[in-house]
N, C-alpha and C positions, 0 to 999 in steps of 0.2 A: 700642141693646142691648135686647135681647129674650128669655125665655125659647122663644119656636119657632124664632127665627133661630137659638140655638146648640143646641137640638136637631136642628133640618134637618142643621147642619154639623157634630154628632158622626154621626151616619146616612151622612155623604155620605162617609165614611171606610171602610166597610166591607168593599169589595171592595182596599183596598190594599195593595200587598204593602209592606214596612217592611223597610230594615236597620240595627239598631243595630251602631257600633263601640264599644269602649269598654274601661274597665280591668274586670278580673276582680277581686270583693272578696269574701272572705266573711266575714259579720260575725257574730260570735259574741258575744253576752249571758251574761254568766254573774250568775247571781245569787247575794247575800251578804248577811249581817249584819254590819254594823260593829261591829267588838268598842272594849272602852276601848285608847285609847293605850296606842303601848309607851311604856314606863318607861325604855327604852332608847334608845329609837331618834325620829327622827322620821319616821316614817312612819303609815299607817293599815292597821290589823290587818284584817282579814275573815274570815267563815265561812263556808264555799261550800255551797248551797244544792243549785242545779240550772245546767243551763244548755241554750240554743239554739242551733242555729248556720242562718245566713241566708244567702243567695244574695244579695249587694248586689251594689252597681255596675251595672255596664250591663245586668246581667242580672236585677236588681230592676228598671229600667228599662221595658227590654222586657217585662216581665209586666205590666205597670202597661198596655201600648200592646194586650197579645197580646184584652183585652176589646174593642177595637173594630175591629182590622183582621182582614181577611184572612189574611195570612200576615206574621210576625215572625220574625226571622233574627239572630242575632247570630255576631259576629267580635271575635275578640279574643286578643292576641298579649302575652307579656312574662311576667313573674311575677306570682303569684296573689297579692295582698296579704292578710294575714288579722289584721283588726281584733279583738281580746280589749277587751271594754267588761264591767267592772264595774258591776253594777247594786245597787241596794239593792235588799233583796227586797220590803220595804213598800208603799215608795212610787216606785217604780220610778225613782229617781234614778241620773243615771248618774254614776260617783266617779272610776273615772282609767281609761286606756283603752291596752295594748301595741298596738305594730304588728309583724307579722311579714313577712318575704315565703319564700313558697311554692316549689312547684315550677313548672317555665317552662312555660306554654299557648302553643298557637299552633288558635287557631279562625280558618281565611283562607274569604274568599271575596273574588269583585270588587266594589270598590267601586261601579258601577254597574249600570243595568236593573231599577232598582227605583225604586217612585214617591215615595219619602221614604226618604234617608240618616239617619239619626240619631245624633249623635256625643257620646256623653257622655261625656266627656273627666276624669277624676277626679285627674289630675295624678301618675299610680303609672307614665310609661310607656308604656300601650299607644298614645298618640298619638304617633309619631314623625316625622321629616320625611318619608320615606318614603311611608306614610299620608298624610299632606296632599299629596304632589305625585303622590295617585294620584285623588285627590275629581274624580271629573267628571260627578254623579250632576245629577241636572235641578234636584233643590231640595232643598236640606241646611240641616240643625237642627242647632245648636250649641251644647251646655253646658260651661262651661268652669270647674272648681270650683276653686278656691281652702279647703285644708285645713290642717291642724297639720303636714303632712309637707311641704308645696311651697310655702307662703306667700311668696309675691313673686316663684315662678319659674312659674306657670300660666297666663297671665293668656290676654284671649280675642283680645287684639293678635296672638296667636300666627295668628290666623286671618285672613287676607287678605281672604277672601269668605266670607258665610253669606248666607241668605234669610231666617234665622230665629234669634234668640240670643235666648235666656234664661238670665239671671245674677242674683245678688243685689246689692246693694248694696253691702256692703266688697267685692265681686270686681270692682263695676264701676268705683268708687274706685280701686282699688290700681292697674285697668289704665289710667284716665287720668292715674294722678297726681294727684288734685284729692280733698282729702280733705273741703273746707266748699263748694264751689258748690252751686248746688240742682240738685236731681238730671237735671232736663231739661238740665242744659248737661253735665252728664257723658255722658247717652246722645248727645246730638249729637255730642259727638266721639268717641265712639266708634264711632257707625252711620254716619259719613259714609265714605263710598264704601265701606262695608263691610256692609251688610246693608238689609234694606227694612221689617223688622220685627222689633223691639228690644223687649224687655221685662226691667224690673229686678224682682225679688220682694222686699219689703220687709218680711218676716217680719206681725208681728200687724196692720200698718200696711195690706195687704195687696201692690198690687201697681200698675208705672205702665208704662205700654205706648204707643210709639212708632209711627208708619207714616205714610207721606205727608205729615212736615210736622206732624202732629198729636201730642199728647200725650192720653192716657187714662187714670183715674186709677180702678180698683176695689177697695172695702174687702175688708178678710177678711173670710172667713165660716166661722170655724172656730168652732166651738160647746163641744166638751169636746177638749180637746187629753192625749192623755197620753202621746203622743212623740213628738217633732217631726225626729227624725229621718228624712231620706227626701222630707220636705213638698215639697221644690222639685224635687225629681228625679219627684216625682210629675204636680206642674203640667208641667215637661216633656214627659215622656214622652205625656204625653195629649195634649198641645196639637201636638206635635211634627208629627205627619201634617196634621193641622187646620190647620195654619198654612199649608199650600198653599194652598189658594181662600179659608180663613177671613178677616175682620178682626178687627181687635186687640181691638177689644170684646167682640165672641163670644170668642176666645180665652183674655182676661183675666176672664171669667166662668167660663169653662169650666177655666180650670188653678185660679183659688181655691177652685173646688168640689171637684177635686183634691186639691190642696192638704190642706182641711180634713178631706178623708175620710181621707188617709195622716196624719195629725194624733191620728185615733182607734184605730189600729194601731199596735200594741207590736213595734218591729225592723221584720221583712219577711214576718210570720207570715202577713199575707192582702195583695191587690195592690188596686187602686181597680178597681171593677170596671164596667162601661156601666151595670147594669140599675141599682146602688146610685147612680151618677155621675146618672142622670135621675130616680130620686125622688128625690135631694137637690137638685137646682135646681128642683124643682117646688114643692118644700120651702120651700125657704130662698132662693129667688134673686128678682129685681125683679117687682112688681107692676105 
């Protein structure tokens, strides 16, 4: 692992064209002051301040990927999910959170003739079987989320073949059924006959990556965290294309740095961008 090796392999990305699939999300922040308990009720009171609304899901996704490729394309079909996230207005904590669903999108295109499929799958839907018995692109990335709304019905079993999976830890649990082994025997049964390069995100822990037999283990490198929502979808997205010629060690440097930078980003208000993505591993990465 090298600071010029995973700069060459974000460069060698450039001319790519990319297509995300994925769910439609918009995520909305609203910010409040928690007032005293009711006297009534058991619930928690708030004052509403202000609020934002974000473009998540695959289409936070692809803006994370649109800094280093060519050209970024999204599709995406089913109802628009629309997250309401109660914030505290202080300290940006988040307190309880509605789900809606929307009116029905249909973004189609074909799934192939592009040099990276990328599937971020958020469990709302837009991945149907349909969708999967149409994947015949050269080399397809796989995020397969596990949330409050699908817990135990997402998992990335759903997927026969990938080239490339990145998941967390309780998603890569849930889809082996192994809730104490150490984590290398969970990716083994899950990348056997099913992908070539496996990576689990491990929150602060950082992140353990899979390929040929090998195991590869890189710390976080997140510095000041003040939302961490989004972290993993950001290592995705970036690694996504990269993961074609990259190895797992470039990769797993290159999505922690990711990672950390959606880390200092409040919601979906800025995307990790190439020029900030290489002065932070100049930064902050191995000597």
């Amino acid at each position: 692992m090298s600071i010029e090796s995973a700069l060459t392999l974000i460069e060698s990305v450039k001319d790519y064209c990319v297509l995300f699939v994925g769910d439609t999300i918009l995520d909305e922040y609203h910010y409040v002051r928690p007032l005293g308990k009711s006297p009534k009720e058991y619930l928690i009171p708030v004052e509403f301040h202000s609020k934002e609304v974000f473009h998540g899901g695959v289409d936070a996704a692809a803006n994370h990927c649109r800094a280093f490729c060519k050209q970024v394309e999204v599709a995406s079909v089913g109802l628009i999910t629309r997250k309401i996230r109660m914030i505290d207005n202080i300290y940006k904590r988040k307190l309880f959170e509605v789900h809606y669903n929307g009116e029905r999108i249909a973004r189609q295109t074909a799934l192939s003739d592009r040099d990276v499929l990328v599937i971020a799958d958020f469990g709302h839907g837009a991945i149907t079987d349909v969708v999967l018995d149409n994947i015949r692109n050269e080399f397809v990335a796989v995020a397969c989320q596990t949330n409050s709304s699908n817990i135990g019905f997402n998992l990335i079993t759903k997927y026969a073949r990938a080239d490339y999976i990145v998941i967390d830890e309780p998603e890569a649990r849930l889809a082996a059924a192994d809730r104490d082994s150490p984590i290398e025997d969970v990716i083994l049964k899950l990348a056997k006959d099913r992908c070539g390069k496996f990576v689990v995100t491990l929150g602060h822990h950082g992140a353990i990556g899979w390929e040929k037999g090998r195991f590869f283990h890189t710390k976080a490198m997140s510095r000041e965290v003040t939302d961490t929502m989004g972290a993993g979808d950001a290592f995705f997205a970036v690694t996504a294309p990269m993961a074609k010629t990259g190895s797992i060690e470039d990769l797993l440097l290159i999505g922690n740095a990711a990672g950390a930078l959606k880390c200092g980003i409040i919601g979906h208000r800025e995307s990790v961008t190439k020029e900030h993505l290489i002065e932070f591993l100049r930064t902050h990465g191995p000597r």
